[in-house]
DOZAMAR-335519 format. One record per residue: residue number from 0; residue in one letter; x, y, z of N, C-alpha, C in turn. Coordinates in Angstrom, 3 decimals. Last residue first. Layout:
BEGIN
+-------+------+----------+----------+----------+----------+----------+----------+----------+----------+----------+
| tormi | keti |      n.u |      n.v |      n.w |     ca.u |     ca.v |     ca.w |      c.u |      c.v |      c.w |
+-------+------+----------+----------+----------+----------+----------+----------+----------+----------+----------+
|   NUM |    A |        X |        Y |        Z |        X |        Y |        Z |        X |        Y |        Z |
...
+-------+------+----------+----------+----------+----------+----------+----------+----------+----------+----------+
This chain:
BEGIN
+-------+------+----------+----------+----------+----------+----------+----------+----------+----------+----------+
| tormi | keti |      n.u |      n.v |      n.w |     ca.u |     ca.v |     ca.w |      c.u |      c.v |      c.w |
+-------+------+----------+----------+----------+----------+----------+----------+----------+----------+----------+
|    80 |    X |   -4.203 |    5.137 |    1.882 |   -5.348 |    6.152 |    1.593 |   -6.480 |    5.336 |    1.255 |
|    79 |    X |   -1.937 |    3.400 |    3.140 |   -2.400 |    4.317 |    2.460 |   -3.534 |    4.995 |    2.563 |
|    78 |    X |    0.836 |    4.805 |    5.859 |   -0.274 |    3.735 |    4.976 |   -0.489 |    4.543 |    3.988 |
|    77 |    X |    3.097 |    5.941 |    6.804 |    3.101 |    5.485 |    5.630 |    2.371 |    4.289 |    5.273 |
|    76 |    X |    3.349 |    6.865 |    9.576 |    2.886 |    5.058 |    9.396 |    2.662 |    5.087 |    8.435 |
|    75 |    X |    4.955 |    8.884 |   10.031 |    3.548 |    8.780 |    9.590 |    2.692 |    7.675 |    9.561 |
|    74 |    X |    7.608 |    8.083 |   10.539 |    6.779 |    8.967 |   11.828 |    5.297 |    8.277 |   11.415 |
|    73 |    X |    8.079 |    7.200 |    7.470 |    8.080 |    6.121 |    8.736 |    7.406 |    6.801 |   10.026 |
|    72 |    X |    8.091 |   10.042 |    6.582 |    6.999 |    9.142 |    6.160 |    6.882 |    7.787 |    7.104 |
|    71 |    X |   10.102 |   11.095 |    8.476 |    8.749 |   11.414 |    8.370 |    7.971 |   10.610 |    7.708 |
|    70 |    X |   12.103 |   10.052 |    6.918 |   12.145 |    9.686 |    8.406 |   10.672 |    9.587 |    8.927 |
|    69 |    X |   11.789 |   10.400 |    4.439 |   11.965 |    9.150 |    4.541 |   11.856 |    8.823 |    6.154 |
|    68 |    X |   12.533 |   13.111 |    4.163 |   11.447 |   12.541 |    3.815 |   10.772 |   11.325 |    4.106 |
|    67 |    X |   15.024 |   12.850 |    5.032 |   14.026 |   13.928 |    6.086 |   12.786 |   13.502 |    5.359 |
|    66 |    X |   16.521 |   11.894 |    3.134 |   16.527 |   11.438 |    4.080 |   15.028 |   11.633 |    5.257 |
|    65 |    X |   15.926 |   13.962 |    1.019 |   15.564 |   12.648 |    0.780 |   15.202 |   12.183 |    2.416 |
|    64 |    X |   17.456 |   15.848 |    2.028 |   15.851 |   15.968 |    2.152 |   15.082 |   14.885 |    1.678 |
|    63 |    X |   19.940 |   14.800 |    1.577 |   19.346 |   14.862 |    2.852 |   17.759 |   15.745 |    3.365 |
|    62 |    X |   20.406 |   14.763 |   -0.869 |   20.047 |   13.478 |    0.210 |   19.686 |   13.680 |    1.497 |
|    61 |    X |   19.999 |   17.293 |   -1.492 |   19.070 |   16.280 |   -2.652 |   18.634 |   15.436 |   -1.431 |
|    60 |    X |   22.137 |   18.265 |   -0.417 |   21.363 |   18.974 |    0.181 |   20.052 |   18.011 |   -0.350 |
|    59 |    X |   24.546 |   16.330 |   -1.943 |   24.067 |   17.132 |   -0.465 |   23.258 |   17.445 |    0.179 |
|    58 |    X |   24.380 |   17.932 |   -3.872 |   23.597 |   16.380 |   -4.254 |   23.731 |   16.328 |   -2.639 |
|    57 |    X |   22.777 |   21.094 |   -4.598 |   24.017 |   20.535 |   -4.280 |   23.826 |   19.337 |   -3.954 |
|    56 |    X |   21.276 |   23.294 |   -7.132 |   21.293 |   22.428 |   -6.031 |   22.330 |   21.669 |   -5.475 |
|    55 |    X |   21.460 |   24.707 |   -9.553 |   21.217 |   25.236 |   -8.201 |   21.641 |   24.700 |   -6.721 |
|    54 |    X |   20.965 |   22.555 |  -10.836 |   21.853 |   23.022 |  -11.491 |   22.161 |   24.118 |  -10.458 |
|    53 |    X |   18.074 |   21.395 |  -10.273 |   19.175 |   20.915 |   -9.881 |   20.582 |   21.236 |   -9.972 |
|    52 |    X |   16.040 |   23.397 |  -11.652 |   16.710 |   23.361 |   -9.813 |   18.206 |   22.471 |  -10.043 |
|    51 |    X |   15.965 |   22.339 |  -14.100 |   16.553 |   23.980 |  -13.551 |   16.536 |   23.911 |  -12.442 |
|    50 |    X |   14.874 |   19.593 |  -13.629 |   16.306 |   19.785 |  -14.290 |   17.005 |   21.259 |  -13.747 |
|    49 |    X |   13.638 |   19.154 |  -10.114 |   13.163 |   19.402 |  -11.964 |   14.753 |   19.879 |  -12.157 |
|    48 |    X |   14.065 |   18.893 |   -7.539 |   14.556 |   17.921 |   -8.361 |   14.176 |   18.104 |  -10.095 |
|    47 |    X |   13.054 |   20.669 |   -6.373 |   14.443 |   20.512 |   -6.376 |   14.994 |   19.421 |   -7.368 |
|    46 |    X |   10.638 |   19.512 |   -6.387 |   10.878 |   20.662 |   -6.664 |   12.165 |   20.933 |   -7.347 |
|    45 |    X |   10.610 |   17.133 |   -4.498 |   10.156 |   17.480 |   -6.033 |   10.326 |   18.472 |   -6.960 |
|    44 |    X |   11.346 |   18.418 |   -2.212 |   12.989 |   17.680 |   -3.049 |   11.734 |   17.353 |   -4.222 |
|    43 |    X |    9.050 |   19.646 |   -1.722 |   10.543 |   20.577 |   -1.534 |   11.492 |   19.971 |   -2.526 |
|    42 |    X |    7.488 |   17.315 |   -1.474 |    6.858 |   18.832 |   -2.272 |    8.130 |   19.730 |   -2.861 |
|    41 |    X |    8.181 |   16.200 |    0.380 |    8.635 |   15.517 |   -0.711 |    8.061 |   16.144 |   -1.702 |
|    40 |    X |    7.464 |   18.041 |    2.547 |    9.480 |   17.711 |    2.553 |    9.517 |   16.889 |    0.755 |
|    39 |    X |    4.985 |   18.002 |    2.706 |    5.538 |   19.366 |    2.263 |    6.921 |   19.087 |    1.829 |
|    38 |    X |    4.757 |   15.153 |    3.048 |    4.331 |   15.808 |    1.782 |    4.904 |   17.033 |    1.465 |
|    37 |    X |    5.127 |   15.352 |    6.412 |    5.927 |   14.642 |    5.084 |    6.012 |   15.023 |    3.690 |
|    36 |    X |    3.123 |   17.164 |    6.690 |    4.644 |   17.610 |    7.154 |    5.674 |   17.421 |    6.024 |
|    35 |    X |    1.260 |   15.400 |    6.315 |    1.356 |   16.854 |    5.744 |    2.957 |   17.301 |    5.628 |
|    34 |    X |    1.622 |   13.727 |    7.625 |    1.500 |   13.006 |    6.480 |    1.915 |   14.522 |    6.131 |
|    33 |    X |    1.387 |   14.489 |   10.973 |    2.846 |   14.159 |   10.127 |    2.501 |   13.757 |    8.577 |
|    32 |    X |   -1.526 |   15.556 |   10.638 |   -0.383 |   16.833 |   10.415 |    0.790 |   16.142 |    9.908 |
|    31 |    X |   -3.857 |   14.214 |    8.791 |   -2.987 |   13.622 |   10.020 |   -1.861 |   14.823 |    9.575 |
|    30 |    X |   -5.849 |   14.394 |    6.930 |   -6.037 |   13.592 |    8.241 |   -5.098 |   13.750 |    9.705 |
|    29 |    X |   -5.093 |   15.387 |    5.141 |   -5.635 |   16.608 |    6.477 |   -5.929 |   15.716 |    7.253 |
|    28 |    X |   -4.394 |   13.653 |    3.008 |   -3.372 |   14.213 |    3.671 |   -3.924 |   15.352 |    5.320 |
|    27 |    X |   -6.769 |   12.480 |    2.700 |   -5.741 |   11.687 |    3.279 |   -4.810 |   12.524 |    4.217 |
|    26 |    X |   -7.702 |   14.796 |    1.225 |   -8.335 |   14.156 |    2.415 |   -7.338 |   13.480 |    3.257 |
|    25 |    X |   -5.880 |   15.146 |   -0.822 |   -5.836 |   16.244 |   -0.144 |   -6.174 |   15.197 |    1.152 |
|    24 |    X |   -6.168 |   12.632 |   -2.112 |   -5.140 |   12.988 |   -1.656 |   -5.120 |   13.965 |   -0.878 |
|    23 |    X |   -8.854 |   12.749 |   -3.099 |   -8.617 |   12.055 |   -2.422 |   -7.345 |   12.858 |   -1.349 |
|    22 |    X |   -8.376 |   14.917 |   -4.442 |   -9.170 |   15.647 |   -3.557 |   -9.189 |   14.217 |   -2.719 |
|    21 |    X |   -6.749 |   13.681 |   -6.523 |   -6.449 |   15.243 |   -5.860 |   -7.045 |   15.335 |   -4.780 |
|    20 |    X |   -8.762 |   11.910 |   -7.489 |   -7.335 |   11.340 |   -7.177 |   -7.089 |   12.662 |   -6.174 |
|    19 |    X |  -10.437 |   13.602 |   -9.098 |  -10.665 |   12.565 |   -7.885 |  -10.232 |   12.217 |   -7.186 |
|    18 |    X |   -9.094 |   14.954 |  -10.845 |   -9.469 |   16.083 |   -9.841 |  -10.089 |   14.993 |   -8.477 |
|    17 |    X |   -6.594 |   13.498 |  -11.242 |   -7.308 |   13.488 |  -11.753 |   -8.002 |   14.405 |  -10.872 |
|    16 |    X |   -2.602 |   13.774 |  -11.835 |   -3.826 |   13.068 |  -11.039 |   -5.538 |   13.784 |  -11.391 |
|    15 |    X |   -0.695 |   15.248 |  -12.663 |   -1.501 |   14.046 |  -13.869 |   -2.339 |   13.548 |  -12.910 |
|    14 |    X |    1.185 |   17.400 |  -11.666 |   -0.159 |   17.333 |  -12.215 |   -0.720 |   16.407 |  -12.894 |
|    13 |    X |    3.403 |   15.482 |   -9.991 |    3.462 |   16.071 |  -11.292 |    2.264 |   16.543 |  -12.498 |
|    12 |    X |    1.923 |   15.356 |   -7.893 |    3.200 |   16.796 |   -7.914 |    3.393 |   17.177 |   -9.282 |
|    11 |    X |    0.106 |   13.477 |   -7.982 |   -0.514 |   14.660 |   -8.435 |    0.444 |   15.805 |   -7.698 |
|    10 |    X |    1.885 |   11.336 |   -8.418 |    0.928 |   11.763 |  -10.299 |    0.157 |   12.950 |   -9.844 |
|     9 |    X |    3.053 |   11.404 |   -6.443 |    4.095 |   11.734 |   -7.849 |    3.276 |   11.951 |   -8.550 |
|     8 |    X |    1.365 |   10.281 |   -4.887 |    1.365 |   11.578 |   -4.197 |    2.127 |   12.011 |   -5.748 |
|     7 |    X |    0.714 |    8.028 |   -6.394 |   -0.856 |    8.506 |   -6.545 |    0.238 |   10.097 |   -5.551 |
|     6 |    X |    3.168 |    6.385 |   -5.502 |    2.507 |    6.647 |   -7.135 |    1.658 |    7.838 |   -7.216 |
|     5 |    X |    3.191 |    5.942 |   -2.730 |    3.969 |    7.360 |   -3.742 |    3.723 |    7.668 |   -5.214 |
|     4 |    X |    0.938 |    5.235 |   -2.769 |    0.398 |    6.299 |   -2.007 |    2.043 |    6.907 |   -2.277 |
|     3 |    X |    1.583 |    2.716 |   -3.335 |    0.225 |    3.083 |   -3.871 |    0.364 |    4.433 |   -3.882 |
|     2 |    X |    3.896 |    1.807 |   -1.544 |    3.835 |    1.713 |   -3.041 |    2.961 |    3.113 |   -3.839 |
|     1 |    X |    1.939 |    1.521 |    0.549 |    2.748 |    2.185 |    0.129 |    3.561 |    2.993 |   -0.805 |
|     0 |    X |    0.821 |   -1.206 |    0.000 |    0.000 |    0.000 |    0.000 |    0.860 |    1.262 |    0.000 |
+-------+------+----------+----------+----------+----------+----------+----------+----------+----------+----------+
């Protein structure tokens, strides 16, 4: 289920989720402040991660919002939705 719930958070950073999918995702996400938290950190290194950020960015700074993503989504109990 996990799995599920980085597919479905990546298809709507990278706008392809559906306005169903979206408003799922929103729900999920107001459930619980650490999911939010999490989302904002994998909102940040999505960001950071389009080609014109990265040329900005330092692979440094990539892993360790990786990391901070990864701590928080385990805080969260990274179910799904």
């Amino acid at each position: 289920m996990q799995n599920d719930v980085w597919v479905r958070i990546t298809s709507y950073l990278d706008g392809e989720a559906t306005p169903a999918e979206r408003r799922a995702l929103e729900r999920w996400l107001a459930e619980d402040p650490a999911r939010q938290a999490a989302f904002g950190r994998v909102r940040q290194v999505h960001e950071a991660a389009k080609p014109d950020a990265l040329e900005h960015s330092s692979a440094e700074a990539l892993v360790s919002n990786w990391e901070a993503v990864r701590q928080q989504t385990e805080q969260a109990g990274g179910d799904g939705y």
